[in-house]
N, C-alpha and C positions, 0 to 999 in steps of 0.2 A: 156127172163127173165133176168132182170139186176141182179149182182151180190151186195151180200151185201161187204160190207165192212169188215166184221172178215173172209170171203172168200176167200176174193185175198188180202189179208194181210198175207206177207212171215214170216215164223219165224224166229225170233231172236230170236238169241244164246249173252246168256249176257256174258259168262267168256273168256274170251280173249282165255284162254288156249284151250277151249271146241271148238271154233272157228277153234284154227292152228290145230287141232288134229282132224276134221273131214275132210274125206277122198273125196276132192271132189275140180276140177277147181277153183282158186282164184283169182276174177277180181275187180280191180280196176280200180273206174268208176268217179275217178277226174279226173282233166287237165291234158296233157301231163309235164306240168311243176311242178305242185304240185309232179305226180308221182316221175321225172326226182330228185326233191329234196329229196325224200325217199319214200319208201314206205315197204310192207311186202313182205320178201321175196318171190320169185317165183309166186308174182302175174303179170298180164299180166292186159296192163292198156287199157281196151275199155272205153274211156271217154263218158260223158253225153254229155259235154260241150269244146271245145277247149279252147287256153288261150285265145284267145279276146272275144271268147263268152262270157268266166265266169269274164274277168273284162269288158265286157258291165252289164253284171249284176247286177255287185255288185254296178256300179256306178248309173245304175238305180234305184237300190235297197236304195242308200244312198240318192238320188236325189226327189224321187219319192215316196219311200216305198214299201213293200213287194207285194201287190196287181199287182204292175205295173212289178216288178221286174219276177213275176210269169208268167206271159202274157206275158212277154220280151220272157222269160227260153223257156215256148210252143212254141211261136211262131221259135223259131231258132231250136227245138230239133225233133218238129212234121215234116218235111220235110226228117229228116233222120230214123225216127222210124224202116222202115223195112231193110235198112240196119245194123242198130244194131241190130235186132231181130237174122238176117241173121249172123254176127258176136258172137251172144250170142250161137244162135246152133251149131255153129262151134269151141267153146269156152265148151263146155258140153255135149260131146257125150253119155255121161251116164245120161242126164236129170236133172243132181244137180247140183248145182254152189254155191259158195261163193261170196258177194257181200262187198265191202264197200267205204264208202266216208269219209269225211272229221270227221262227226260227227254221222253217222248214220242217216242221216235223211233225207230232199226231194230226191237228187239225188240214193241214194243208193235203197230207198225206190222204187221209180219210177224206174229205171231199172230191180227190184227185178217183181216189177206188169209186166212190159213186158214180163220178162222170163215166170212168170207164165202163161199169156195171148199162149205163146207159147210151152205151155206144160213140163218147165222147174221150177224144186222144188230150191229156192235159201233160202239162209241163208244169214240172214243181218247182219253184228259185230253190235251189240249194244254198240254206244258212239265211231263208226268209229276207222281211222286212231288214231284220237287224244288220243283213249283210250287204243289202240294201243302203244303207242309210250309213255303214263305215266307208263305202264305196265313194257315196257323194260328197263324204266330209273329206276323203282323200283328194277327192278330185277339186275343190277350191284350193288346194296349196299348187297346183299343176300350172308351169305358165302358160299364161294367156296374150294371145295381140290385142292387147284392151285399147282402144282411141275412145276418147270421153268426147260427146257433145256437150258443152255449155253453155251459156249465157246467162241474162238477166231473167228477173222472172216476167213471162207473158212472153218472153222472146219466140215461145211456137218450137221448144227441142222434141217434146214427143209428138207432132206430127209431123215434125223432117223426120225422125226416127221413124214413125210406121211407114212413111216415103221410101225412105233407106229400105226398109224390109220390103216394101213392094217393086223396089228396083233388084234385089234378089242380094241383098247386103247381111249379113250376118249382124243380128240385132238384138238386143236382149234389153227388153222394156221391163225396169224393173218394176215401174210403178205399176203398169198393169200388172204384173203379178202380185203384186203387193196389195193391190186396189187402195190406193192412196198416191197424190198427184205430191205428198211430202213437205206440205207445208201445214198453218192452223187449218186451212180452208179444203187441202189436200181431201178429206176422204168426202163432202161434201156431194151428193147423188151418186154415191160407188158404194156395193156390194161390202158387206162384212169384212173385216181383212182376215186371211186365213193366218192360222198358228206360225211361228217363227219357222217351226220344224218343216212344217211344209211351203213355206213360201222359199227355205232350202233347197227341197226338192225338187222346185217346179225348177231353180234357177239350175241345179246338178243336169236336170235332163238337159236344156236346151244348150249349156254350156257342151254336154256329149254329143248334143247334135253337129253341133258346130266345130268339133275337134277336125285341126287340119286346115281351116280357112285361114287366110294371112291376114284379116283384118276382124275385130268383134267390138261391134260398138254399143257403147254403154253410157246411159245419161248421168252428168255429175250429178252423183246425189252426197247427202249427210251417211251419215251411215247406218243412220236409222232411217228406213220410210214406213211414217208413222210408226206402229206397233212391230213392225216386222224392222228384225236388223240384221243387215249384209252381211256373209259368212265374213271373217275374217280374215282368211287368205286370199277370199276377193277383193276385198276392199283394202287391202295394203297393197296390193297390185295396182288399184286403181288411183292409192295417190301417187304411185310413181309413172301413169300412163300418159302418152300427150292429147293435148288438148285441143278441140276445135272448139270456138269461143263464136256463138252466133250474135251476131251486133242488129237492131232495129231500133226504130226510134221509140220514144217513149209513147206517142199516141197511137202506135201498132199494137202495142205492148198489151196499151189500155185494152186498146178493141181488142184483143186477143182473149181477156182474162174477161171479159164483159160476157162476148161470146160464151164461154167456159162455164162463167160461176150466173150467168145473168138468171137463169132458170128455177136457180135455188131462193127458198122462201127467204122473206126478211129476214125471219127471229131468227133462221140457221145462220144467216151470212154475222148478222148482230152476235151472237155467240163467240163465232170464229175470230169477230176484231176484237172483242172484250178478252179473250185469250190472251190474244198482244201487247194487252194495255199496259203492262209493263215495259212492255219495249219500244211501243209508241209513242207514250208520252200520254197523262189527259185531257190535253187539247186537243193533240192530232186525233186519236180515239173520239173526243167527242164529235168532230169534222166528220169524219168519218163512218160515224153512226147516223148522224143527220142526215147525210148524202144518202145512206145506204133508205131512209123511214122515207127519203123523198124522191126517192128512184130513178136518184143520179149516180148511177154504180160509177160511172166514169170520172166524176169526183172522188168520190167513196177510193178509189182504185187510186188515182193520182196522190192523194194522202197517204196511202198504204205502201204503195213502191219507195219512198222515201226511205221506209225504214228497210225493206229487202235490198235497195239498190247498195246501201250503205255495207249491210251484211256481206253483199255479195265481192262488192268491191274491195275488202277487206280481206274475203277466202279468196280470192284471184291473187292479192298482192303477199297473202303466205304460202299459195302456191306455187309464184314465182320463187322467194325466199326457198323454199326446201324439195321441190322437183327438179330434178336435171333435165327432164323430160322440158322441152317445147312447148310456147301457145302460139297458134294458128289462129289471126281472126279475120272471119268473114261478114262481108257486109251483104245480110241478108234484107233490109229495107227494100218494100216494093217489090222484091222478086217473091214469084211461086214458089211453091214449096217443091215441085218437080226440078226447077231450075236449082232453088239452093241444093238438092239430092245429088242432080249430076254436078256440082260443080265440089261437094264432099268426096265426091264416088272418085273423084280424079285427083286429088291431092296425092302426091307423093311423098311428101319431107313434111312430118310434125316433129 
C-alpha cells in the first residue's frame, strides 16, 4: 500500500526559536559551500547535493526549466540514496533529527522523506537557512543589558570574562568566536576566522540564549575583530553601554601578553610588529624587533604597549566625550581572577 502524502510529510516547526530549542541532531543538508559560508550553529552539514551538482542544477534549471532541473537533481542524488540514509542513522541515534535547506523546500523536504522512509521522525525549519539568518539579523537591533569589560591591553579581560562565565554570568566572548584576540598579533596560534556571516550567527544564538538575563557582558572591542565585524545593531548598543574599566600595572600586563604570545615563533611575532611600523615609529619597531630576535619578549612588549596604551587612552577619553553611560574602574593589580569575578558579579550602579 502506497503512502499518502499527509503521511510521509515531516513536520514543520514554523518559529525559528521552537526549531533551535528542540532537543534533537541538526543537519544541514545544503552544499559544502553554502554551508562553509554560514550556517546554524552546531549543525553538521550531510549535503543533498555537492557544489557542482547544485550549480549543474541551477544552470539546468535556468536553461531548461524546473521540470528538467528536477530529473537533473534525481538522477545525480538516487545513486547515493542509501548512503545518506546510512549517514542520516548515524546522524540520529535517538530517531529525531532536524533538518534544513536554503528555503525550507525540495531538498530539506526530500531528505526529511528519507529519514522517515528509515524510521527517523525529522523536523523541517519552515523558510530554511534564509529565515534563519532574517531572524538573527533582527535580533541585533533588540535591546540588550550589554556592560562592557575593558582595559588596557595585557590587562587579562578575557580571562575575568571566561571567570565571569564560569561564575554562571551571561558572557559573550566575541574574540573567541571570532578566533582573533583583535589586535596585529590577535589571530597569532588561533584557528582560521570563520566568515562575517557566521561569526553572526554564532553571536545571534548565544545572544537567544541569553534572552531575559538583567546583565550580558561583552569585551570592548573595535568593531571589527580582525576579519570578522560586529553586527551593527550590536555594536551601536555597545557604545552606548557602561563600562567596567580593569586597571593593572604595566609589568602584569607584560607578563600577561608574554604568557599569551610567548609560544608563538619569532618570524610570526616579527611580522605582527612590522604591521605596526607605521604607527610605532622606526625606532621603536626596530627596539622591538631586536627584543623580540633576542628573547626578550618583555622588552619587545614594554616598547609595544607604548603605542596601545596611547590608543587606548584616547578611546577611553572619546568615550567619556559621547557615552552618557558610566565608567567604573577597578583595581585588579595582584588580585585573582576569581576575586576580580566576585567583585564584577556585585556591582550595582555603572
Amino acid at each position: 500500500m502506497v503512502e499518502s502524502t499527509s503521511e510521509i510529510k515531516p513536520k514543520p516547526i514554523i518559529a525559528v526559536s521552537e526549531f533551535l530549542d528542540t532537543e534533537s541532531p541538526l543537519i544541514d543538508v545544503r552544499s559544502p559551500a553554502e554551508y562553509d559560508k554560514g550556517h546554524i550553529p552546531g549543525a553538521i552539514n550531510l549535503p543533498l547535493f555537492n557544489n557542482d551538482d547544485r550549480a549543474a542544477i541551477g544552470t539546468k534549471y535556468k536553461q531548461s526549466g524546473s521540470k528538467e532541473a528536477v530529473e537533473l537533481g534525481l538522477a545525480i542524488v538516487g545513486p547515493r540514496l542509501a548512503d545518506l540514509a546510512k549517514e542520516l542513522n548515524q546522524a540520529a541515534p535517538t530517531a529525531k533529527l532536524r533538518l534544513y535547506c536554503w528555503r525550507g523546500g525540495m531538498r530539506s523536504n526530500s531528505v526529511a522523506w528519507l529519514a522517515k522512509m528509515i524510521g527517523c521522525e525529522a523536523f523541517v525549519l519552515d523558510g530554511g537557512y534564509k529565515r534563519f539568518r532574517n531572524w538573527a539579523l533582527t535580533l541585533f537591533g533588540d535591546p540588550w543589558p550589554i556592560r562592557l569589560l575593558g582595559g588596557s591591553t595585557g590587562s587579562g579581560k578575557t580571562m575575568v570574562l571566561q571567570m565571569l562565565a564560569q561564575k554562571g554570568a551571561a558572557v559573550i566572548d566575541l574574540e573567541a568566536i571570532a578566533h582573533h584576540r583583535g589586535s596585529s598579533y590577535g589571530g597569532l596560534g588561533l584557528p582560521e576566522q570563520p566568515s562575517v556571516e557566521h561569526f553572526e550567527n554564532c553571536i545571534a544564538l548565544r545572544l537567544y540564549r541569553y534572552a531575559g538575563r538583567k546583565t550580558l557582558w561583552l569585551e570592548a572591542e573595535s568593531a571589527q575583530v580582525g576579519s570578522c565585524r560586529i553586527p551593527n545593531g550590536l555594536w551601536q548598543q555597545m557604545q552606548q553601554a557602561p563600562m567596567v574599566l580593569l586597571e593593572r600595572s604595566k609589568s602584569e600586563r607584560i607578563r600577561n601578553l608574554v604568557e599569551t604570545y610567548g609560544g608563538q615563533s619569532q618570524q610570526d611575532l616579527i611580522n605582527a610588529t612590522e604591521r605596526l611600523s607605521r604607527r610605532l615609529g622606526p625606532q621603536r619597531t626596530e627596539k622591538a624587533i631586536c627584543s623580540i630576535r633576542n628573547g626578550q619578549l618583555d622588552k619587545a612588549c614594554a616598547e609595544i604597549l607604548d603605542y596601545y596604551d596611547r590608543s587606548y587612552t584616547a578611546e577611553i577619553q572619546r568615550r567619556q566625550l559621547n557615552c552618557k553611560a558610566g565608567i567604573v574602574r577597578v583595581d585588579a593589580s595582584g588580585k585573582s581572577l576569581e576575586t576580580i569575578a566576585m567583585v564584577l558579579l556585585q556591582l550595582r550602579d555603572v
